[in-house]
C-alpha positions, 0 to 999 in steps of 0.5 A, a space after each residue: 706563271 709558266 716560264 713560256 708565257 714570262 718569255 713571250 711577254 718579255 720578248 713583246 716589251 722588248 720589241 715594243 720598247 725597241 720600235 719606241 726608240 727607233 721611232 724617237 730617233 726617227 723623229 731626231 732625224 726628221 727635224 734635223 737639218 743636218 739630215 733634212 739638207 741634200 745628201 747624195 751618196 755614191 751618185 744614186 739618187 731618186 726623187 725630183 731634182 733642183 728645178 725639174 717641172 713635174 711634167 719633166 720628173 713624170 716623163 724621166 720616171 716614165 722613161 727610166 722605168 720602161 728601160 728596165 728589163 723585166 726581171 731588173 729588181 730595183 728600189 722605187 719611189 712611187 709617188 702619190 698624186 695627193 696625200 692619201 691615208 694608210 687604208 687608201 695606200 693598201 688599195 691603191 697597191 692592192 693586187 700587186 705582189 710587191 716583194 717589199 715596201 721599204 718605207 712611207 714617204 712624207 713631202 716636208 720630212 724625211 722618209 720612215 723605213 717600215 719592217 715586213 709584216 708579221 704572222 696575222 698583219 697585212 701592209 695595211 696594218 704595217 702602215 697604220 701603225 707606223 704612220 699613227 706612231 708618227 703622227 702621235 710624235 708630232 711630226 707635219 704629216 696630214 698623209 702618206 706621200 708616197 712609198 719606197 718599194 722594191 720588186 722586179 720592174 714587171 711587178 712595179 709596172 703593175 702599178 703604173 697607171 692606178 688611181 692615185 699613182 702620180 710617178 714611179 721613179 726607179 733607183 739604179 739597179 744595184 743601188 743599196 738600201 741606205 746608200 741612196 738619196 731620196 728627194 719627195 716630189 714635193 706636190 705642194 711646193 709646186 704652185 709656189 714655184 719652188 723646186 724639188 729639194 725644200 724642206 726635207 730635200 734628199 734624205 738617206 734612205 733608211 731611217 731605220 736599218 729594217 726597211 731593206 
C-alpha cells in the first residue's frame, strides 16, 4: 500500500478517535452539576436571566442588538421558537453569511461547541453529525434549541425576523469565547413558571476548544 494513502488513513483514525473523546467529555461535562449550575465569568454573560419573563428577555435582545454599530463583531445566542432538527436549522439561517457558528444549544444541557466545516460539507452537514453523536451518547435532546454564532451585527440582524427565530441575544463585544456564560431560554420551563437558570442554567461556552 502507498505510504500516501497509510498517511491518510491514519490521519482519518486519528481525527475520529480525537471527535470520540471529545464528545465523551462533553457528554461528562453535560451531566455534571458542577457545570450544569450558574457560572459567570468576568460579568459576561447571554441568555435569559433568574426571573426575566420571555416577553422582558425578547424585548432586551432586541434592544441590546439594535445598539450595536454595524460592523460590531460579537458572539450571539439565537434562539429558537421550538426545538427544530439540523436540516430545519440550515434553513432557517440560509442566506445568511455567518462568519461562524460556534456551537448547537440545548434547553436542559450544556452547549456543544461545533468545528468549521471542511472541503465538501456545509453546516447542515456539521450539524447533523454533531447533534447524532449527541443523540447516540444518550444526552435528553428531542432538537436543537438554538445556536452560538459569531459575525457583524449587520450580518446577524439578517436573521431577525425568520421563521423560527425566537430571540437574538448579543455578547458583549470584546467577550471571548470560552469566557462567557450561557443560560438556554428555556422555552419549556415557561408554562411551569420557572425561571431561566434550571437544569442546565449557565454553562461555560465552549464545550470544546474548536468552537471559537
Amino acid at each position: 500500500m502507498p505510504p500516501e494513502v497509510i498517511y491518510r488513513r491514519r490521519r482519518v483514525a486519528a481525527l475520529v478517535l480525537i471527535g470520540v473523546l471529545l464528545l465523551g467529555l462533553w457528554v461528562v461535562l453535560a451531566r455534571s452539576d458542577r457545570t450544569a449550575k450558574p457560572m459567570l465569568i468576568n460579568g459576561d454573560h447571554i441568555g435569559r436571566e433568574t426571573g426575566e419573563t420571555m416577553e422582558d428577555y425578547i424585548a432586551r435582545t432586541d434592544h441590546a442588538l439594535g445598539e450595536l454599530g454595524e460592523t460590531d463583531t460579537v458572539y450571539a445566542l439565537v434562539s429558537f421558537s421550538q426545538p427544530l432538527s439540523p436540516a430545519q436549522v440550515a434553513v432557517v439561517i440560509e442566506g445568511v453569511p455567518l462568519t461562524r457558528v460556534s456551537a448547537l444549544v440545548f434547553d436542559g444541557s450544556k452547549e456543544l461547541a461545533l468545528p468549521e466545516p471542511v472541503a465538501g460539507q456545509n453546516r447542515e452537514d456539521v450539524f447533523t453529525q454533531w447533534f447524532s453523536r449527541a443523540q447516540r451518547a444518550g444526552l435528553p435532546i428531542d432538537g436543537i434549541d438554538g445556536l452560538i454564532v459569531r459575525d457583524t451585527a449587520a450580518d446577524i440582524r439578517q436573521l431577525q425576523g425568520r421563521s423560527g427565530i425566537l430571540a437574538i441575544d448579543p455578547a458583549p463585544v470584546g467577550a471571548v469565547w470560552g469566557r462567557f456564560g450561557v443560560s438556554p431560554v428555556q422555552r419549556r420551563a415557561e408554562g411551569a413558571g420557572t425561571t431561566a437558570a434550571t437544569t442546565a442554567g449557565s454553562t461555560t461556552a465552549g464545550a470544546r476548544g474548536s468552537g471559537s
